[in-house]
N, C-alpha and C positions, 0 to 999 in steps of 0.2 A: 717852378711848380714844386709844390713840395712833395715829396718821395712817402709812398706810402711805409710805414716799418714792416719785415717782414712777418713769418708765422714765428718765429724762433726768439724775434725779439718781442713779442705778446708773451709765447710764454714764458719766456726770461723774466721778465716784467711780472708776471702773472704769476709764477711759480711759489716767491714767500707766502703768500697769502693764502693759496689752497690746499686742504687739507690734506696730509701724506698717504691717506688712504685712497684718493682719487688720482685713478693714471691720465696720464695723457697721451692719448692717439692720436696720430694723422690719419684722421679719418675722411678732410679734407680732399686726400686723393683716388677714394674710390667714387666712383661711376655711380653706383646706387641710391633708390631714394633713401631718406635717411628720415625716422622717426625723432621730430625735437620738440621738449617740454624747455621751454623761455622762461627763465625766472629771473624776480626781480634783484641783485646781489643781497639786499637789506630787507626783503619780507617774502610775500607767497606766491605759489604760480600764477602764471598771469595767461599762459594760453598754449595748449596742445596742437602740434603744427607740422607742416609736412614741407621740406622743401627740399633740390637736388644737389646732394654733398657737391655737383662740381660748379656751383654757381652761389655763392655762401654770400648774402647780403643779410645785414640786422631786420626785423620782420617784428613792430608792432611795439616793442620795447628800445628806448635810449636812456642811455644812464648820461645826461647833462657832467656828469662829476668823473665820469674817466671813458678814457680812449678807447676799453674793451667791451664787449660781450661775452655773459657766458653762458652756454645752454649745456644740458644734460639730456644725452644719448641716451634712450633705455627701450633695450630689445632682450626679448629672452634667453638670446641664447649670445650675446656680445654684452662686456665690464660695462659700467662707466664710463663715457668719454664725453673728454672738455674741448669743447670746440671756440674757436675765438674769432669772433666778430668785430669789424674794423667800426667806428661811429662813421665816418669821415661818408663811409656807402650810404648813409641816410640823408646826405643834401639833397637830393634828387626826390620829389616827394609822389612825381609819377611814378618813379620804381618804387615805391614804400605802397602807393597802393597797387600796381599790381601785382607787387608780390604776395599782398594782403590778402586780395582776391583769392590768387590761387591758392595759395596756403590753405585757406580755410575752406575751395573747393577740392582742393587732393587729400586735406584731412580729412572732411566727412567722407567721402569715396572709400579712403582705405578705411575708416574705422566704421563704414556700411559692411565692408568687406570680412572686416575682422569679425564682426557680429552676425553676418552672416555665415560663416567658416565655425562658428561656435556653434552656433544652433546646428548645422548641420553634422557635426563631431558629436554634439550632448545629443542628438536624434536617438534612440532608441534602434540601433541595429534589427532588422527579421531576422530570427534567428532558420537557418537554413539547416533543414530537414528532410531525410531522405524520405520521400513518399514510401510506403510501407503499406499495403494493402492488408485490407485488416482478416486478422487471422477466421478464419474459418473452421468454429466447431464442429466435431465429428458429429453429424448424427445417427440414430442404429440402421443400421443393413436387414434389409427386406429379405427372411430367407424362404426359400421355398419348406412345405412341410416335406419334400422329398428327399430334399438335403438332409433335413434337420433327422427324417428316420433311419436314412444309412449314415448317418454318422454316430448313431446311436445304437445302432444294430437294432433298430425298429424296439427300440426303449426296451432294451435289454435289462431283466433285472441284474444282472452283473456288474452292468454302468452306473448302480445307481449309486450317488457318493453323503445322499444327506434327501432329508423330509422333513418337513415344517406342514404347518397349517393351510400356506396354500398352494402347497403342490413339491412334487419330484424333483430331486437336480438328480440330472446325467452327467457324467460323462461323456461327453463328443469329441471326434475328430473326424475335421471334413477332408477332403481327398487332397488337400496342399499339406497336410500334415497338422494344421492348426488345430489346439488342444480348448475346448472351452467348455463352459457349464450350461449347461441345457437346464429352467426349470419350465416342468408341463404343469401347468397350470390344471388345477383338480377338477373334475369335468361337472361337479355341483357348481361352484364357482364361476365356472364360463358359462353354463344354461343359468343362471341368477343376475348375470352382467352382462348378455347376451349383444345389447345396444348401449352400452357405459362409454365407446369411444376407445377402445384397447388401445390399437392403431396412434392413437394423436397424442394419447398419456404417454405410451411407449417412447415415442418422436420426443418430447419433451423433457424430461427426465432422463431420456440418453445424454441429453448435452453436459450432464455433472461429470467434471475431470477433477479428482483432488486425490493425492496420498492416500488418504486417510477410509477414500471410498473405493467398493467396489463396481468399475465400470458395467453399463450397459451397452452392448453394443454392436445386441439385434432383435430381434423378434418374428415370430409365424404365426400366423394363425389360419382356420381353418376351418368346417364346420363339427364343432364339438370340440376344437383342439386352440387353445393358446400355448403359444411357448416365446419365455423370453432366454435372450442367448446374451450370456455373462460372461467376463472375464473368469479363464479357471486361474484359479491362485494358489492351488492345493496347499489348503488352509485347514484349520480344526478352528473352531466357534471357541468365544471364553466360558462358556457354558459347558462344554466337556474338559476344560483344564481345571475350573473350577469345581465340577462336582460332578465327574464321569472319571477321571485317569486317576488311577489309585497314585501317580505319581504328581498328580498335579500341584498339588503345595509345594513339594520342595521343587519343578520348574519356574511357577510364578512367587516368588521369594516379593517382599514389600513394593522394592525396588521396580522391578517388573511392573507389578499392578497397579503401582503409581502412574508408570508408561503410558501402559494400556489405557488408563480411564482418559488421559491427557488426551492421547490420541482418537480414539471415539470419537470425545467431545469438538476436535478439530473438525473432524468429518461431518458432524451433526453443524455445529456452525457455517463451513459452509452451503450446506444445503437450508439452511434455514436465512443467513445474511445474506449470501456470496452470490450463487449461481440464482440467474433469470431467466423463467419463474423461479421464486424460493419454491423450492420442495419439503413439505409434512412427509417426516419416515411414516407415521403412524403405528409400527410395533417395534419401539427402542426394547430391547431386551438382549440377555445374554449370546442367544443362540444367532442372535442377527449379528451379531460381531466377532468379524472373522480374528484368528490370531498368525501370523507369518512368523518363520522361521526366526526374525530380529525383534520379536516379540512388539512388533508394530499391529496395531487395529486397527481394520478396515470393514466399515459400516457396508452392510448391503442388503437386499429388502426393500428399499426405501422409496417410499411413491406410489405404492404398490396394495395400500389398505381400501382402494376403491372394490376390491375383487371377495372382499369379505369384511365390510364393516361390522357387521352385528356378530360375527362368530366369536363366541365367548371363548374355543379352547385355543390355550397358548398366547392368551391375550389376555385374560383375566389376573388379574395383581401387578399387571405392568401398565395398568391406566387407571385415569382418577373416576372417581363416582359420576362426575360429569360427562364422562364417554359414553357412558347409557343412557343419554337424555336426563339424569335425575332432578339439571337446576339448583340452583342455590349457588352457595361458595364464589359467587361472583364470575361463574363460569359464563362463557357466550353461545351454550348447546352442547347440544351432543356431540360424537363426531371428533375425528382426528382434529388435529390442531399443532402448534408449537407448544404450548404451556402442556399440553397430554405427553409430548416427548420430551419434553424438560422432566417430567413426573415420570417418566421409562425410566428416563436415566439414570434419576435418583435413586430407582429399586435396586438399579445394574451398582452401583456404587455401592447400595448396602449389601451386595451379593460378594463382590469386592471386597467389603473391608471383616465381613463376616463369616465368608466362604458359605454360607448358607442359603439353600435355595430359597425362591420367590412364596413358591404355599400357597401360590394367591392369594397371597395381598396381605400374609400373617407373619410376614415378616418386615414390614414396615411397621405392626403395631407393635412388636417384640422389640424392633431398634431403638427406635422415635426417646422411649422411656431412659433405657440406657444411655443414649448419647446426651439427654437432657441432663441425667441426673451426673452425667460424666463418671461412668463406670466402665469403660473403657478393657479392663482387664476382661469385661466378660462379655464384651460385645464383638472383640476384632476376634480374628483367626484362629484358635487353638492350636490348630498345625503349624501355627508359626510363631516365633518367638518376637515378645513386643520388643522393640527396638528401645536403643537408649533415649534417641531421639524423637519424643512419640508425635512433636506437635506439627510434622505432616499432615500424619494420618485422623490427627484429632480435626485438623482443617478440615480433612475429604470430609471425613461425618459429619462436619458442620454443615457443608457446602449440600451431603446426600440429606441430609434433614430439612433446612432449604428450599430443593427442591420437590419433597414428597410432603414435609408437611404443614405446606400453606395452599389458601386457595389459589386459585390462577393468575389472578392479578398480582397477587403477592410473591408469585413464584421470582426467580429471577432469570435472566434471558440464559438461553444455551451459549454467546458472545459471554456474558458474565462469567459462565461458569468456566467453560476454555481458559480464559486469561487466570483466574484462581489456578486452576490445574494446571498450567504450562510452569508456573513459579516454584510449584512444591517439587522438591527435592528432599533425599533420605541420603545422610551421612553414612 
């Protein structure tokens, strides 16, 4: 019988012939199934196959012209290996087909396998998130009117810290020590809105959280008596820096007022984008905008012009003609609006860049001319000296013209105007 040659004398045999970059392993003597790609020596593959390194017969391919076989091992994370196949195991042609068989059954098996272990890798992971119950707006606190009068010392004029159009702010402190603003609502005003829904507007417009605003965050009422209960801030309005404190120019220096308008406009865009429902301030004007020690502005007022739509004082020259029913201008009525507070704004910005009051409404016709004709030296501040840098401030009067002198449709959004304002900066 002839002796079969060993593994050593294959590769002896084998070794001139194959490439120096291909090793050779005894791969032979491990146990595991072993991934083999059969080629033919002299052209292309011939078939992807699956058989057990400890039982190594030729499978599908005989090369007539020599004693060996060669296949190529290829695993991801295992070289190259030349494995060496005897001809001599192919007389047997029951073992040629059974091993045919399996082969071709343990190869689709594992490469079901492998295509399945893919797709389940590429799957798209859940991304795992901690449940988080969703946050819970404050809404305003129901106070008794009995509270609200010892905490005020029964609307002590002593307490009183500011008056506007519709109505009182107090000073309050309830029995925990807590300090806030009390305003009593003018008692023309409550007999006029008697059934307007106080109560549900209040609930609503409490839920506005932002920097920029002054919170709500209570209310009483009563027969003959509304009151809403605000955060105190103890504040001054830009309305007395502007043209009440003999010292107000040199605290609001360019720099400053540039702030201030930025910030506003923050406040105003979220209450007109942001919080659900959008909220109409309905009288954008100086006095509604508080000033804070970090010369930060904070809108408050707002929501609040159902209690006196038609009352002309303190609201005349901070709205457009279309706020009196007049039509035309492309307006949609009478009546508070967004494009009405876009047109506040813009008066506050010509109060801003002119230090000059409103006049009702004679100060938008005095601007308007000047900022067109770009005369500049004698429209901004006199109390302050024009910068080197003017074309900030030439922006803001672009932006305050803008918005006071087109019609509504033409105005552009409070979002607009924000983002203009947040960029400008003064060297």
């Amino acid at each position: 019988m002839m002796r079969r040659p060993t593994l050593n004398q294959y590769i002896t045999k084998l070794r001139p012939v194959l490439p120096s970059f291909l090793p050779i392993h005894p791969i032979f003597k491990t146990r595991c199934p072993l991934f083999l790609l059969i080629f033919k020596p002299s052209s292309s593959l011939i078939l992807f196959c699956f058989v057990s390194s400890s039982y190594f017969k030729p499978i599908l391919y005989t090369h007539t012209d020599a004693h060996i076989y060669i296949s190529i091992f290829l695993f991801p994370c295992f070289p190259i290996n030349l494995i060496i196949l005897d001809k001599n195991m192919m007389k047997h042609s029951k073992d040629v087909a059974y091993l045919f068989i399996i082969s071709i059954l343990c190869t689709s098996t594992v490469v079901l396998g492998i295509v399945l272990t893919l797709i389940l890798l590429c799957k798209k992971k859940p991304v795992q998130t901690q449940e988080t119950p969703p946050q819970t707006k404050p809404t305003a606190q129901v106070y008794p009117l009995t509270d609200i009068d010892l905490a005020t010392d029964g609307f002590n004029p002593r307490r009183i810290v500011g008056e506007g159009r519709l109505g009182t702010v107090y000073a309050a402190i309830f029995e925990k020590g807590e300090i806030v603003a009390v305003k009593r609502i003018h008692s023309r005003h409550v007999l006029s809105n008697a059934g307007f829904g106080f109560c549900r507007i209040l609930r609503s417009i409490s839920l506005a959280q932002h920097p920029n605003i002054v919170p709500i965050i209570g209310y009483s009422e009563g027969p003959g008596e509304r009151i809403i209960v605000m955060e105190f801030v103890g504040m001054v309005c830009l309305d007395y820096y502007l043209h009440q404190n003999p010292d107000g120019a040199s605290l609001l220096d360019w720099n400053h007022r540039l702030k201030i308008a930025a910030g506003a406009a923050k406040g105003l865009e979220y209450l007109h984008e942001v919080v659900a429902p959008n909220i109409i301030h309905g009288c954008v004007k100086a006095t509604n905008i508080l000033i804070d020690v970090n010369f930060c502005a904070r809108v408050c007022d707002y929501g609040l012009s159902f209690l006196a739509p038609q009352e002309k004082r303190g609201l005349l020259g901070y709205v457009d003609d279309e706020y009196w029913g007049g039509g035309g201008g492309g307006g949609e009525g009478g009546g508070a609006c967004k494009e009405n507070d876009v047109y506040g704004f813009g008066v506050v910005l010509l109060e801003i860049l002119s230090g000059r009051l409103c006049e009702d409404g004679r100060l938008v016709n005095w601007s308007l001319p000047l900022i067109k004709e770009k005369r500049f030296s004698e429209f901004l501040d006199p109390r302050l000296v024009i910068p080197s840098d003017i074309m900030p401030l030439v922006r803001l009067a672009k932006v305050a013209s803008a918005c006071v002198g087109n019609s509504r449709k033409s105005r552009p959004s409070i979002g607009q105007v924000a983002t203009i304002l947040s960029n400008l900066e003064m060297d």
